[in-house]
Steps between C-alpha positions, in 0.01 A plus 500: 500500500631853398544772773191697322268199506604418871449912582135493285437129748577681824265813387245270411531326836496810674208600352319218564582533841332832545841702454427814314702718275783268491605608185787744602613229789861286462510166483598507829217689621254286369685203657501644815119633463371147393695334819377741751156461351526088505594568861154660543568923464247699338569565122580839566682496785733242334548761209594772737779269720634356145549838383697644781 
């Protein structure tokens, strides 16, 4: 899998798990987002701590 497809997969993921705007986010960030919302955070609040 190419870095773009695995970027578009996270973004996808991220939306589906309630993440919004997560177009501007790293690939980091969304990692971190989708982990801390797995471990039960609010979508938002997972946004704001990946993004600091």
């Amino acid at each position: 899998m190419t870095d773009r497809q695995q970027l578009h997969e996270l973004r996808q993921r991220a939306h589906n798990a309630g993440i919004e705007g997560n177009s501007k986010m790293t690939e980091s960030q969304l990692k971190t987002a989708l982990s801390k919302v797995t471990k039960g955070a609010s979508p938002q609040a997972a946004k704001q701590a990946a993004k600091r």
